[in-house]
N, C-alpha and C positions, 0 to 999 in steps of 0.2 A: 942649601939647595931647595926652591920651593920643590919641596912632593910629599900611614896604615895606621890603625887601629885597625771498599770496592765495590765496588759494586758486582752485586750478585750475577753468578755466572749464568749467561741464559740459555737456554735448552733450542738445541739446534732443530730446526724442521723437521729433519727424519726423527730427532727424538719422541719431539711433540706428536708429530705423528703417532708413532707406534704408541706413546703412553695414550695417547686417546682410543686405540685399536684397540689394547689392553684393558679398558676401563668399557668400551661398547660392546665389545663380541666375547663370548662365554658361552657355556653350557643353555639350552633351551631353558627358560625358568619356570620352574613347576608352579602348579596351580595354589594360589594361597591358600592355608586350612580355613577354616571356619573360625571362625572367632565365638568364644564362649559367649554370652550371655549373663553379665553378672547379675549373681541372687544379693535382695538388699540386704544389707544388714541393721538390725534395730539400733539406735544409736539413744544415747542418754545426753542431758543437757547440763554440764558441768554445776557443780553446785557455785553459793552464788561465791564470790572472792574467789573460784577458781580460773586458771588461768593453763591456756594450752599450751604445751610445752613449748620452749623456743626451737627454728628449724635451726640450721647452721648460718653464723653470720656472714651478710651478702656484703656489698661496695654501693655505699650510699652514692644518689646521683652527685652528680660533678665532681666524682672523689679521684676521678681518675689522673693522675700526674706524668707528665711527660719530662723527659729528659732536657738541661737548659741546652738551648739555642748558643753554639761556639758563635765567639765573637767573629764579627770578619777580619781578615788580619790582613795586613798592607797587601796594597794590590801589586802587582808580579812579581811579590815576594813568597817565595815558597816554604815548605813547614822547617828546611835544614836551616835555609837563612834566618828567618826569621824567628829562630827557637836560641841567636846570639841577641838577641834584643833584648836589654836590659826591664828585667818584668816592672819597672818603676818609670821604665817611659813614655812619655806619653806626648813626645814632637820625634816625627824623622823625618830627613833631606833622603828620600832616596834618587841615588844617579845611578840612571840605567843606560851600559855602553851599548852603541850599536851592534858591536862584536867583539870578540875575545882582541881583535888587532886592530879596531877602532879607535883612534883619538876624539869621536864624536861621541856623545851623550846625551842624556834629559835628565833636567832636577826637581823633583815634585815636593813639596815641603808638606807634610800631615800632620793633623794633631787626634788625636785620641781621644774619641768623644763614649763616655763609658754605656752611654745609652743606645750608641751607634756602630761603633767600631772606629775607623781609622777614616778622615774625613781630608778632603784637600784643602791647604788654605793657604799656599800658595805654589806660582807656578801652573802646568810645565813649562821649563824655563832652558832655554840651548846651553850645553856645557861643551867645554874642549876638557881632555883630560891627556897623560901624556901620549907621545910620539907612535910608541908603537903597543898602546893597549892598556893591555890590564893583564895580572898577577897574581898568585895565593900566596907566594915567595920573593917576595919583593927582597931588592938588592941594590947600595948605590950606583947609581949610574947605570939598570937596566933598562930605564926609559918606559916604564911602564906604572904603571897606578897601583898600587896594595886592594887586591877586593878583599871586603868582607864591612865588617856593624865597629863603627868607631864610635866615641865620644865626642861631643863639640863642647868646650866648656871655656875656651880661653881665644880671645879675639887680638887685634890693632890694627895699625895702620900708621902711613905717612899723613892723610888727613884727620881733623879730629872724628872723635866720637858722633855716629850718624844718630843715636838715641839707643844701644842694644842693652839690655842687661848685663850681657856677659861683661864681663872685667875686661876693659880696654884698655894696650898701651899704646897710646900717639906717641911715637919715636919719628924722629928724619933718618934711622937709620935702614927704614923701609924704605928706603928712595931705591930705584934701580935703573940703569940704563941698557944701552946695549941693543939686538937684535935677539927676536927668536926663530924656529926651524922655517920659516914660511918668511923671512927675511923683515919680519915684521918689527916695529917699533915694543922696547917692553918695556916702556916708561910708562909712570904709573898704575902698574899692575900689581903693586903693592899699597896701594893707596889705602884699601881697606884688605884686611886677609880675616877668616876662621880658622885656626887652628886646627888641623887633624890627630886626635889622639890614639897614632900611630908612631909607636917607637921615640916618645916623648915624656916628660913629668909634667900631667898635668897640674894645674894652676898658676907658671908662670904663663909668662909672655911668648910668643909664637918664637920670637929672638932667642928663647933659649935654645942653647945646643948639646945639651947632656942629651944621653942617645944610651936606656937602660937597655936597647938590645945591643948595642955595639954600632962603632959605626958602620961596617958595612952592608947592616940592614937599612941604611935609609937614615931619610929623617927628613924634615921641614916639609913637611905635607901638609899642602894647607887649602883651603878656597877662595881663592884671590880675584881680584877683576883680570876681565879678560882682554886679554891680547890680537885678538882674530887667529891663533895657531895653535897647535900643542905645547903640550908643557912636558918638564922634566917626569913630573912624578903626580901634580898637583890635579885640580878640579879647580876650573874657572867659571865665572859667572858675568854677564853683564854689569857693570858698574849697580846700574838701579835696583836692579833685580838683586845685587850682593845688600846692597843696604837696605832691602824689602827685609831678605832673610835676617839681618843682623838687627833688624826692628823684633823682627816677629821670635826672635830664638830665647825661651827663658831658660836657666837655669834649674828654678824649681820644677822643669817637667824634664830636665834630664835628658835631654837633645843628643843624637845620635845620628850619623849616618852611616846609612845601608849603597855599598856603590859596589859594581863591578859589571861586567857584561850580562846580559839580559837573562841568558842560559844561566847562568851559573846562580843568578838570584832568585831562580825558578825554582831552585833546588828546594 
């Protein structure tokens, strides 16, 4: 089945007020005493190689050190989501749902620029995802998407290889026919697919069907080209735009996506 992996509290006007009441009005202030008058004292001029004692040591200029500048971290990804992001990645596909029962989306591809933070480099790009949403509990045949930070590491397709890194299997056994929920045609929408590692063994083929949670958690969650409709379980992309990403995904950065409704990745 195409378808897992403060700010300081501020002091209220009446407060402010009265701390400033408190700090103007007091007792009348008595008159200052006189100030002495100091008598000089005879001073002596240190013999010669003498040297006055040292005062206490001060903070040379420019010594002063501030704390480092946090990286910026994916944009409307928040510190819960984005604390499942593998500390060695450095590309994400994030898909943001329009709602928790949204089959629409957006897909932003970043890469991780150490000097920068997280940078766009491609995309935003229209996604369908399935029928009726998205999921933390994904289950066969609930029609809904798995949220949360997956791995991407294994590709194919019914067409050959578009140039990705990732280890491509060209099968015809991706071929598919049929209709989807919007009566739409779902032929070649397997032409090119990403594998989502989501209740799968990564490093084969998206074809494989071992399912290390069982199978009534799903499986075959993938990014496939799209259809114009929702899907079972899955994240689609325009044809072009699937083979942008399947150019741009390396392995050596350890490629990952961050997908679920918009709220939920704010976390």
């Amino acid at each position: 089945m195409p378808v897992r992996k403060g700010a300081p509290a501020l002091l209220s006007a009446g407060t402010l007020c009265a701390a400033l009441l408190l700090t103007a009005c007091g007792s009348p202030a008595a008159p200052p005493a006189p100030v002495p008058t100091p008598t000089p004292t005879p001073t002596t001029a240190p013999a010669d190689g003498a040297h006055p004692a040292p005062g206490p040591p001060g903070r040379a200029a420019g010594s002063i050190t501030s704390a480092p500048v946090p990286e910026p971290g994916l944009p409307g990804v928040g510190p819960v989501t984005h604390a499942s992001v593998p500390d060695g990645t450095s590309q994400a596909l994030v898909v943001t749902g329009a709602s928790a029962d949204s089959p629409r989306s957006t897909a932003t591809l970043y890469a991780r620029d150490p000097a920068g933070g997280w940078k766009v480099r491609g995309g935003p790009w229209p996604t369908h995802n399935a029928l009726r949403g998205w999921t933390a509990d994904h289950t066969a045949g609930d029609l809904r998407t798995p949220i949360g930070v997956f791995r991407l590491g294994d590709a194919g397709g019914r067409l050959p290889d578009p140039g990705t890194l990732l280890p491509y299997d060209r099968d015809d056994r991706f071929a598919i026919s049929g209709t989807g929920f919007a009566g739409e045609p779902l032929e070649g929408s397997f032409d090119h697919v990403v594998a989502i590692d989501y209740n799968r063994v990564p490093g084969r083929s998206p074809l494989d069907r071992e399912r290390p949670l069982g199978a009534e958690k799903g499986g075959g969650v993938w990014i496939h080209v799209d259809h114009a409709g929702p899907t079972q379980a899955c994240v689609t992309l325009e044809i072009e735009d699937l083979r942008d990403l399947l150019r741009a995904l390396d392995p050596a950065r350890e490629p990952v996506v961050v997908m679920g409704p918009a709220t939920e990745l704010a976390r």
